[in-house]
C-alpha positions as CSV (number, residue, x, y, z in Angstrom):
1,X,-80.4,-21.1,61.6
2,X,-81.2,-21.6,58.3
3,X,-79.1,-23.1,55.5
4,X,-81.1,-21.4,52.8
5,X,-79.0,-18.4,51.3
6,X,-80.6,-14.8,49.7
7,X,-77.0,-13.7,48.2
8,X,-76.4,-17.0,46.8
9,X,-79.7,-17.5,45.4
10,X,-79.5,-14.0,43.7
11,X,-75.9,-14.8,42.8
12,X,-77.0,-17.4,40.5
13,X,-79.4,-15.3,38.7
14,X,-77.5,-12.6,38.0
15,X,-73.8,-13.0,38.8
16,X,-72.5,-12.4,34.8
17,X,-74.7,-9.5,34.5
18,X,-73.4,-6.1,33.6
19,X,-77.3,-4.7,33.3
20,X,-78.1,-1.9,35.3
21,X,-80.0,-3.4,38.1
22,X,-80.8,-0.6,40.2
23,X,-81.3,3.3,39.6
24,X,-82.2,5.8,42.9
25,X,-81.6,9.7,43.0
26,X,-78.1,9.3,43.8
27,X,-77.0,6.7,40.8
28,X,-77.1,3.3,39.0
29,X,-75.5,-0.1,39.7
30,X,-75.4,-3.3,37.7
31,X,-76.4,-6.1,39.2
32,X,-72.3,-7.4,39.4
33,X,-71.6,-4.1,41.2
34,X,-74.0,-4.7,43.5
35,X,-72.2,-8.4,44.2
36,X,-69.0,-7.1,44.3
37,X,-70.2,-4.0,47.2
38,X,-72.0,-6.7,49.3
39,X,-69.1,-9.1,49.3
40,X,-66.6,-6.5,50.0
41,X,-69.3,-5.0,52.9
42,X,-69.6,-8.6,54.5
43,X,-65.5,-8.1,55.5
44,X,-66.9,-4.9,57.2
45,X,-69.9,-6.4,58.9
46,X,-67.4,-9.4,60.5
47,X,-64.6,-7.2,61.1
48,X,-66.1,-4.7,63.2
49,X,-69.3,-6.2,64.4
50,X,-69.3,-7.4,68.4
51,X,-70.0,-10.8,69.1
52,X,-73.9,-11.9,68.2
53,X,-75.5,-8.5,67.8
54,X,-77.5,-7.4,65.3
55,X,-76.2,-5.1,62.1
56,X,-78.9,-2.0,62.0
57,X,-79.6,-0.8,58.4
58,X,-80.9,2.8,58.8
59,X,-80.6,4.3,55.0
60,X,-82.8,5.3,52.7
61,X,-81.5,4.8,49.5
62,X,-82.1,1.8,48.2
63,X,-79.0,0.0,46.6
64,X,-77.2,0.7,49.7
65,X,-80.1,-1.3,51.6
66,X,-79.9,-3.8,49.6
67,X,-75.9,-4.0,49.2
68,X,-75.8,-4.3,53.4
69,X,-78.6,-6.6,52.9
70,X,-76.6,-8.9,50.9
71,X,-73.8,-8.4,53.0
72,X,-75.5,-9.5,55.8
73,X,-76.6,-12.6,55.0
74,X,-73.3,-13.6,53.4
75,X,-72.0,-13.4,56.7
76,X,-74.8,-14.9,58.7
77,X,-75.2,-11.8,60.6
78,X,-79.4,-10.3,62.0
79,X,-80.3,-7.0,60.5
80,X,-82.6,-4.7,61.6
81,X,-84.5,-2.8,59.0
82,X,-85.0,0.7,60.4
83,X,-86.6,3.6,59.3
84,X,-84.3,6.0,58.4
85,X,-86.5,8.7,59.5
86,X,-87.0,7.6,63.4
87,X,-84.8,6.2,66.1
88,X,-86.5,2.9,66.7
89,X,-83.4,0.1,67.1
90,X,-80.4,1.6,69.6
91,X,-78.4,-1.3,69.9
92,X,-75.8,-3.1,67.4
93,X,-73.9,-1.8,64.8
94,X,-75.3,1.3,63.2
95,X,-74.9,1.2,58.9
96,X,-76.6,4.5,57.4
97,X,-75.8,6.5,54.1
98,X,-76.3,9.5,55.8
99,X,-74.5,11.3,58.6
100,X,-77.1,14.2,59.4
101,X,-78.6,13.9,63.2
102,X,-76.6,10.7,63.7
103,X,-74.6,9.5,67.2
104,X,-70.9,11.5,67.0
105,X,-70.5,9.1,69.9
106,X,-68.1,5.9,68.9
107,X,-66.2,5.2,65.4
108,X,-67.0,5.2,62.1
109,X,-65.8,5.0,58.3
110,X,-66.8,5.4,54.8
111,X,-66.4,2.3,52.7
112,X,-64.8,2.0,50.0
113,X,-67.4,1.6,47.6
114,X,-70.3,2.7,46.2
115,X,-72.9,3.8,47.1
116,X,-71.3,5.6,50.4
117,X,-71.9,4.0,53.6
118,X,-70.8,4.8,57.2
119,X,-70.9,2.5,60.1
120,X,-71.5,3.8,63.6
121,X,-70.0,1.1,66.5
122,X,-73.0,1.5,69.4
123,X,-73.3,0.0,73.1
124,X,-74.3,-3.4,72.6
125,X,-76.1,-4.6,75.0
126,X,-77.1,-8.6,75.3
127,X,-78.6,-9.4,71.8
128,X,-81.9,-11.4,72.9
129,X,-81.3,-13.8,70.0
130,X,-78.0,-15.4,70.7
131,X,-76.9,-16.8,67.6
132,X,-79.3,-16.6,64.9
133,X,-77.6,-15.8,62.0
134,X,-79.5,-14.7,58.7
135,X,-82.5,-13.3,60.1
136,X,-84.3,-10.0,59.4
137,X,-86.1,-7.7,61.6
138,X,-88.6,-5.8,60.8
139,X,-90.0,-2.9,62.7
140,X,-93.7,-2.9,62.5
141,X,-96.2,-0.4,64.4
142,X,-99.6,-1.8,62.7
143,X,-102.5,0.7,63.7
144,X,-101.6,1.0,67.1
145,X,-98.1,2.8,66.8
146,X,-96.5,0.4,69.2
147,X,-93.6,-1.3,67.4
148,X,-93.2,-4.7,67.3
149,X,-89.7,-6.3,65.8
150,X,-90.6,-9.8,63.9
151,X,-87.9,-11.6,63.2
152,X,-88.1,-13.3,59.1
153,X,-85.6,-16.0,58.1
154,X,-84.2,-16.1,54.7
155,X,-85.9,-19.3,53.5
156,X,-89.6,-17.5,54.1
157,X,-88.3,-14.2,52.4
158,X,-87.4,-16.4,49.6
159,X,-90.6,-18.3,49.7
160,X,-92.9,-15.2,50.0
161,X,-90.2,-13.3,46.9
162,X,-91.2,-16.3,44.6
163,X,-94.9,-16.7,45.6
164,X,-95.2,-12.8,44.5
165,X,-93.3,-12.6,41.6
166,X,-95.4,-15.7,40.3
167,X,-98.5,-13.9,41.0
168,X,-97.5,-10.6,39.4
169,X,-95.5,-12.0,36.5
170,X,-91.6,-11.0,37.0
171,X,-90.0,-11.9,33.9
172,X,-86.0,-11.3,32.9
173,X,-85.7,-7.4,31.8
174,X,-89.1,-6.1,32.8
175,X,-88.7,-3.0,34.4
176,X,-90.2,-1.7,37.8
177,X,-90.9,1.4,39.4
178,X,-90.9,1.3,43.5
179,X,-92.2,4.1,44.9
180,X,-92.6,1.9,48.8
181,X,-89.8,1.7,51.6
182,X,-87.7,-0.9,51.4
183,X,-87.3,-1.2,55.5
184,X,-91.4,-3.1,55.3
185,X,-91.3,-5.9,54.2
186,X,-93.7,-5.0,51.5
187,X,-91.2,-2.6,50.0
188,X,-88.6,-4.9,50.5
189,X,-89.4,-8.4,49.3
190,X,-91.7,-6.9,46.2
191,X,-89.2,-3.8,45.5
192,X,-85.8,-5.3,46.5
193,X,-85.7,-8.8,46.7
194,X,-88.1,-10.4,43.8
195,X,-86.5,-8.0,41.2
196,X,-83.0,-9.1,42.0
197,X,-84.0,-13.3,42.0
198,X,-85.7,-12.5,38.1
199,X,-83.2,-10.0,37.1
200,X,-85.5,-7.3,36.6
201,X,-84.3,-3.4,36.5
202,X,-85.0,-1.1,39.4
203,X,-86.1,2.8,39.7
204,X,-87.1,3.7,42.6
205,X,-88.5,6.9,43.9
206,X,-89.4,8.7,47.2
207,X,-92.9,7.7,48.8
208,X,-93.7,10.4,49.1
209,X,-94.0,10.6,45.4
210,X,-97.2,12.2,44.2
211,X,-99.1,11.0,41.2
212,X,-96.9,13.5,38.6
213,X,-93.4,12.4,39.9
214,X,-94.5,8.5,39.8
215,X,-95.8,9.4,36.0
216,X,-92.8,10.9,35.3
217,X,-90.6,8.0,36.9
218,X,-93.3,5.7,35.1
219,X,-92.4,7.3,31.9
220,X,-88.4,8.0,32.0
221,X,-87.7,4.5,32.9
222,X,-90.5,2.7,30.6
223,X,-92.0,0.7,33.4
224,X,-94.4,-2.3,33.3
225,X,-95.0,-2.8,37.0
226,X,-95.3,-0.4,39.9
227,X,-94.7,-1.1,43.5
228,X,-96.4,1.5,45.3
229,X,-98.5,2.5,48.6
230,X,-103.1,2.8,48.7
231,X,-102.6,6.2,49.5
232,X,-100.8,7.0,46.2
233,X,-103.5,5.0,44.3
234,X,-106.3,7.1,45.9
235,X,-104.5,10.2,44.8
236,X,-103.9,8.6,41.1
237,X,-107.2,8.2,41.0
238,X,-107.9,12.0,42.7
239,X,-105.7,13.0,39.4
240,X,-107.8,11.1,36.6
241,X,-111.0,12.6,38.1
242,X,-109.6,15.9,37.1
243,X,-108.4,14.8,33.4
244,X,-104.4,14.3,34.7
245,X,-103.8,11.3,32.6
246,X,-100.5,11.1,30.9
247,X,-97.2,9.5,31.7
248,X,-98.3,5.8,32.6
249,X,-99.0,4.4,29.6
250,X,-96.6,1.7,29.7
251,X,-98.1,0.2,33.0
252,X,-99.1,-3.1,32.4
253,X,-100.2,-3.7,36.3
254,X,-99.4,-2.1,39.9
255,X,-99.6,-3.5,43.3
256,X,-100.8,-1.9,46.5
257,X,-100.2,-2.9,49.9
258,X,-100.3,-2.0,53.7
259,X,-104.1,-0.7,53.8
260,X,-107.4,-1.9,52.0
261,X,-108.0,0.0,48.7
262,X,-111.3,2.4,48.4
263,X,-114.7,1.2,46.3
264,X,-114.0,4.5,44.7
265,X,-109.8,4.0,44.0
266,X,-110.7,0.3,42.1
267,X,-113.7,2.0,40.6
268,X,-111.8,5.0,38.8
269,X,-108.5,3.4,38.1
270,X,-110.0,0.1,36.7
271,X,-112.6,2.5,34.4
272,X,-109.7,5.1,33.3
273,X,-106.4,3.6,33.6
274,X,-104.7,0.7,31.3
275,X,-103.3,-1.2,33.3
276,X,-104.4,-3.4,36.1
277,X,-104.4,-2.8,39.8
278,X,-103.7,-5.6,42.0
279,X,-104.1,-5.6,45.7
280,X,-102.1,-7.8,48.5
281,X,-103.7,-9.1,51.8
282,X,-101.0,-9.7,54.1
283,X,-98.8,-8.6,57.0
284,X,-94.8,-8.6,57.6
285,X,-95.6,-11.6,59.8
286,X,-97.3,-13.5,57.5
287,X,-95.9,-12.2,54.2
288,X,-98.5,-12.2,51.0
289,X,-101.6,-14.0,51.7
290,X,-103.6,-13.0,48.9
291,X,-103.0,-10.8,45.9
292,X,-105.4,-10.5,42.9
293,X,-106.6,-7.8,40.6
294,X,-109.2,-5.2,42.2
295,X,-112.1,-4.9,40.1
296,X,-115.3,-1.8,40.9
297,X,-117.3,-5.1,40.8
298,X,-115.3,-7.0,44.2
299,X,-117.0,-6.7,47.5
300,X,-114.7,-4.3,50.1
301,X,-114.0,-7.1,52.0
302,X,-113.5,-9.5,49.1
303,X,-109.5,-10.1,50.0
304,X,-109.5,-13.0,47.0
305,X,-108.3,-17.0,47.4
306,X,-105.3,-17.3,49.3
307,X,-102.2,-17.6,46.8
308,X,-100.8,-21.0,46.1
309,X,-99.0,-22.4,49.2
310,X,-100.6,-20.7,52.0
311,X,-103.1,-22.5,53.6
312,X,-106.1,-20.5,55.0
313,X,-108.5,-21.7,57.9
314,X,-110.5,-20.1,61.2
315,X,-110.2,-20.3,64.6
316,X,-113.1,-20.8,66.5
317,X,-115.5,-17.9,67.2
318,X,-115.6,-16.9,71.0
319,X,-119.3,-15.7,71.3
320,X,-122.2,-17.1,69.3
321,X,-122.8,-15.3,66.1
322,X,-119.8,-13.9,66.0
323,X,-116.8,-13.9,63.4
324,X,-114.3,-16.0,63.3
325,X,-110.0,-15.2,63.8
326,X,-107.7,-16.1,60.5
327,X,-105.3,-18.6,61.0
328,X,-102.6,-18.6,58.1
329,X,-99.6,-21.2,57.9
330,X,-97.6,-21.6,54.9
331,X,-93.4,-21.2,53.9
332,X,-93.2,-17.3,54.1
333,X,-94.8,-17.1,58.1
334,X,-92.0,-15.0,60.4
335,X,-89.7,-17.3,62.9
336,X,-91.6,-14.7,65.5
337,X,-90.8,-11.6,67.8
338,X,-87.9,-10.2,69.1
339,X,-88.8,-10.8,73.1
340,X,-86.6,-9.7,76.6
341,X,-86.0,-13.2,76.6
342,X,-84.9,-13.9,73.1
343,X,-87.4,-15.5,70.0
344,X,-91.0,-15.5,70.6
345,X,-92.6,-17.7,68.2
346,X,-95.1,-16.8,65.7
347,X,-96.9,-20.5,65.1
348,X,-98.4,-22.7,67.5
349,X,-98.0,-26.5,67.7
350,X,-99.8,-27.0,64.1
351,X,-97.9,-24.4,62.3
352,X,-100.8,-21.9,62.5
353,X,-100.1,-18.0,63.0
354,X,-103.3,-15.6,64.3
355,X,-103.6,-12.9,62.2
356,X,-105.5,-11.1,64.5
357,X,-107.9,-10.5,61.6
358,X,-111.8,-11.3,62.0
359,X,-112.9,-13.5,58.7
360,X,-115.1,-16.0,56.6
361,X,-113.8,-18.1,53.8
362,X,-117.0,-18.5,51.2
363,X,-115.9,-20.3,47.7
364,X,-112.6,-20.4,48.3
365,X,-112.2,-16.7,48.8
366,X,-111.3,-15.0,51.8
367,X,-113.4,-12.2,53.0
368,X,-111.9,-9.7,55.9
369,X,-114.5,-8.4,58.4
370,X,-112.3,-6.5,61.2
371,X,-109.7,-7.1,63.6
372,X,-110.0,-8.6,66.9
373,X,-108.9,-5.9,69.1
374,X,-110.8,-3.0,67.4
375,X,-114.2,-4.1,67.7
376,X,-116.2,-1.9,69.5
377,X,-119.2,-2.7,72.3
378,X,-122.1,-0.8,71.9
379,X,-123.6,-1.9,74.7
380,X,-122.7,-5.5,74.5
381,X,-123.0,-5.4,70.5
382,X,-119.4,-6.0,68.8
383,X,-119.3,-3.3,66.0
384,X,-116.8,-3.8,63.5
385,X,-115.1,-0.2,62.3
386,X,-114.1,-1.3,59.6
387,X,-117.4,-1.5,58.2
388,X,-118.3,2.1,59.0
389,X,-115.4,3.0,57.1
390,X,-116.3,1.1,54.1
391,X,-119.8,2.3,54.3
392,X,-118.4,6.2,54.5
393,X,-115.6,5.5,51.9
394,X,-118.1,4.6,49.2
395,X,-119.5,8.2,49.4
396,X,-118.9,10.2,46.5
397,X,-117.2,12.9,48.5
398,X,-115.2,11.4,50.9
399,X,-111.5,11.4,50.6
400,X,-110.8,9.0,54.0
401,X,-112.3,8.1,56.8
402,X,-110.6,6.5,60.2
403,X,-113.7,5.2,62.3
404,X,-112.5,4.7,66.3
405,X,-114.4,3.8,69.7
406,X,-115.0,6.2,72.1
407,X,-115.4,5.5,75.8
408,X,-119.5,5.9,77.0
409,X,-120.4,6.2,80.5
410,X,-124.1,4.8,78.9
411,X,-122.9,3.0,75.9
412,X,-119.4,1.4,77.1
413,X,-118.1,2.6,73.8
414,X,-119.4,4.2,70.2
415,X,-118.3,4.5,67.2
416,X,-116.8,7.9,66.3
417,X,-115.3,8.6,62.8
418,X,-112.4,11.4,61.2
419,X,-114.0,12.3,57.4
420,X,-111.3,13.8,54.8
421,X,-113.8,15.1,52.5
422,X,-113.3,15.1,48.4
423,X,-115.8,17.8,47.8
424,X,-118.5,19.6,49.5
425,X,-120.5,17.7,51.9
426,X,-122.2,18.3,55.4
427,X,-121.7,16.0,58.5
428,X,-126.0,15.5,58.3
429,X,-125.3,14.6,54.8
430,X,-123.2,11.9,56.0
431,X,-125.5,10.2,58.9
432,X,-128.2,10.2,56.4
433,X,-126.5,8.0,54.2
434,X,-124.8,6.0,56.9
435,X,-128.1,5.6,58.2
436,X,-129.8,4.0,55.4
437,X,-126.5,1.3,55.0
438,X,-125.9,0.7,58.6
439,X,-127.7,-1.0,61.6
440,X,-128.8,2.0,64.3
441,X,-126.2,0.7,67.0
442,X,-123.3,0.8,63.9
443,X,-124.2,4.4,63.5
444,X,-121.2,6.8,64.2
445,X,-122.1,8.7,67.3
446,X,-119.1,11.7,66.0
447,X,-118.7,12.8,62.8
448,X,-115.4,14.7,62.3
449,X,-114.3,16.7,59.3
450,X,-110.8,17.3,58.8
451,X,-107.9,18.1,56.4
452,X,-106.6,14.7,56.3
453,X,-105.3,11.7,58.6
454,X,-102.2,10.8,60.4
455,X,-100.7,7.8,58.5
456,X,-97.4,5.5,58.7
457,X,-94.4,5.2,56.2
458,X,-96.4,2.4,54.7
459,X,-99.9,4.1,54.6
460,X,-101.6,3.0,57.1
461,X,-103.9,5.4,59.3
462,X,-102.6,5.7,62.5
463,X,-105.0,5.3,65.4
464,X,-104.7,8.7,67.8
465,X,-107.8,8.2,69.8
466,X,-110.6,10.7,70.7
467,X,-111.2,11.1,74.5
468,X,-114.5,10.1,75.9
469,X,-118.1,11.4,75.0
């Protein structure tokens, strides 16, 4: 357990502070209110939790997250970060700030405070992690829709809150617009937790915003920084191409996360738009690795030196001539996963996490080439999707692209690809120019066209598969 405290660290920033820290659709709280609720919500949380399990936070708004978040850790207690919108943790006691298609089953309670809360008491079966007290779950699918729960302690949320808000500049009174869930830890540590430690003032909105309601939100609350997701960016930038300008004017920078950001995104945005757009390379396990302004002129797997205090390095390729795994080990890595048998860990003896990302670190920069998993054999060549999808993306008049293998009784496996296109443009239009950028066993064997893509709460595309050839 570790001794290292997120109230009491955000206690001392802002303890004396009557400033509203927080605005959401359903009100405002200073940043004492918000003190007050979570010490008044940590009696709750011991009073009624059982012995060693888990609190689940399942809420969308965000001061209540953050108020049970507070809460929690006061009282040394796990919490689960659920999404609101799916039934992903069933175990431990239930805290949401709404009642609609929630369990009638057991007791609950408003409490006295607000915003409203309501705490459900669920079966509790064993709690795989015994004792381990202020620790945070997060509930991550990745690509592959399978969630995974990886279990961050306080002192690496601290570490990786700090390491961001040095990068991006939190300063006192600076005002923020977060338009990304706070149950990722993207949302969460950039959105929740960074803007609490440097007293910083809150809006957040739904997001699902689209580019007029972030303007607007932009505009009302004055904002300087915006938290937001790639697929937002890519429709910002959809908006300047057709002369939809106003309402962010007083953006000085914005962040993206979750997904790589488009050649044509960093291209329009960094040619129309004031202020600058930063991208983050990282992962709820390994928290920020990189994060650095994106520029037209970057490479699209150009990811940027690692920040300071993470330290970067490769594992050894398996197969001649092939890339290399990313090992990262810093102070923000995860304790590990939530197994049947309690806390797997994360690190191996050196302190080194794999990312599962395929990599080469030239001038001190890090440069992302795939995953591990998701390479496909063409016949006993390893084709990286990835690269398909940046070559496709750069075309004028594509939207998206998700590129995925496809079983071949010949082959073994191809590369097939989903196109979202921007404007008019043929599938023989596309394997022309693929064909001139990529190698002839890189070539997509299946060019789809469709409306648009399945994608997480965080914006990531969601991997569905496509059968066999």
């Amino acid at each position: 357990m570790t001794g290292v405290s997120i109230y009491l660290e955000i206690q001392s920033a802002v303890e004396s502070d009557n400033a509203v820290a927080m605005t959401t659709d359903r009100g405002s709280w200073t940043f004492r209110e918000i003190l007050i609720a979570a010490e008044r919500f940590c009696e709750t949380v011991l009073n009624r939790r059982a012995d060693s399990a888990p609190v689940v936070a399942c809420m969308s708004d965000a001061a209540a997250r953050v108020i049970v978040t507070l809460a929690c850790d006061l009282a040394e207690v796990p919490l689960v970060h659920a999404d609101p919108a799916a039934q992903t943790w069933s175990c431990g006691l239930l805290v949401c700030d709404d009642l609609t298609d929630q369990p009638e089953s057991g007791q609950e309670w408003e409490l006295p405070s607000t915003p409203r809360l309501w705490v459900h008491c669920r079966p509790q079966p064993q709690w795989p992690l015994g004792t381990l007290g202020k620790a945070h779950i997060f509930l991550t699918s990745g690509s592959t829709g399978v969630p995974s729960a990886i279990v961050r302690l306080a002192d690496a949320v601290l570490a990786d809150a700090h390491r961001v808000a040095g990068a991006l500049g939190y300063r006192p009174g600076a005002r923020v617009l977060v338009s990304a869930p706070a149950f990722h830890a993207y949302g969460f540590n950039y959105g929740l937790i960074a803007p609490l430690l440097y007293r910083m003032p809150v809006h957040y909105c739904d997001p699902q915003a689209i580019p007029s309601r972030l303007a607007r939100g932009v505009r009302d609350h004055e904002a300087e920084l915006l938290v937001g997701l790639p697929s937002q960016y890519r429709l910002i930038a959809d908006s300047t191409d057709h002369g939809l300008t106003g309402g962010f004017e007083s953006l000085t920078r914005a962040v993206s996360a979750g997904a790589p950001l488009s050649a044509r995104t960093r291209s329009v945005i960094g040619a129309r738009r004031e202020f600058a757009l930063y991208n983050c390379y990282g992962s709820s396990e390994a928290g920020a690795v990189t994060l650095g302004v994106a520029t037209e002129e970057q490479a699209a797997d150009d990811a940027g030196p690692p920040l300071p205090g993470v330290e970067v390095s490769l594992a050894q390729a398996t197969d001649p001539g092939q890339h290399a795994e990313l090992l990262i080990r810093g102070s923000s890595l995860a304790a590990g996963y939530v197994g049947a048998g309690g806390l797997v860990p994360l690190r191996d003896a050196e302190g080194w996490y794999r990312t599962g990302d395929l990599g080469e670190i030239r001038d001190g920069r890090l440069h992302l080439l795939g995953r591990c998993r998701n390479l496909i054999n063409v016949a006993g060549k390893k084709v990286s999707p990835l690269q398909i999808e940046r070559v496709l993306a750069d075309h004028p008049a594509v939207a998206d692209v998700q590129v995925t293998a496809l079983a071949d009784d010949v082959r073994g496996q191809i590369p097939v690809a989903r196109v979202v296109p921007l404007g008019d443009v043929t599938v023989s239009q596309l394997v022309e120019w693929c064909r001139q950028r990529l190698a002839s066993y890189e070539m997509p064997r299946r060019i789809e066209l469709v409306p648009g893509l399945p994608r997480s709460a965080t914006g990531k595309i969601l991997d569905i598969g496509m059968g066999r050839s």
